[in-house]
C-alpha positions, 0 to 999 in steps of 0.5 A: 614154488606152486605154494607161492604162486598160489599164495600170490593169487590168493592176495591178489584176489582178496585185495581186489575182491575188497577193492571191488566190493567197497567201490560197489558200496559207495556206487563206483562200478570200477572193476568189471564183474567178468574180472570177480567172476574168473578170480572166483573160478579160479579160486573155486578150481584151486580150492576143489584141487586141493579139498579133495584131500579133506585140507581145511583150508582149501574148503574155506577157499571153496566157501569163499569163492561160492560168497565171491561169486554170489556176491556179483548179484548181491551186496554184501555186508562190510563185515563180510568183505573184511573178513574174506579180504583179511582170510585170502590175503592173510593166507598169501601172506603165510604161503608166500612166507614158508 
């Protein structure tokens, strides 16, 4: 059950992390950046958690959320976004599948 829980924040965080950073891109400040910055907390948390026991997966959660986190004072490239994005929703899917 915790498996699917944390696989639902994972996709909701990289959807609206993506949403986020292309509406930035384009000049729309939509999503307020106190919501990015407790997604990445969160996901920080979730990732330390678990990167305790060397899972490979929990430290790229780590990495990404240092990226999301920083990517409130910078702008990140399109490729980068894509690639978290596809990263965090992609392992919610596979979490919420097994």
């Amino acid at each position: 059950m915790a498996v699917k829980i944390f696989g639902a924040i994972d996709i909701f965080v990289g959807l609206i992390f993506w949403i986020y950073s292309m509406l930035n891109s384009i000049g729309w400040n939509i999503i307020p950046d106190g919501l990015i910055i407790v997604l990445g907390i969160i996901l920080l948390i979730k990732g330390l958690i678990f990167a305790i026991g060397l899972d490979f997966f929990s430290v790229l959660d780590v990495i990404t959320a240092i990226i999301i986190l920083i990517s409130i004072s910078f702008t990140l490239p399109t490729t980068a976004v894509h690639v978290i994005g596809i990263y965090l929703v992609g392992k919610g899917i596979v979490s919420l599948a097994g």
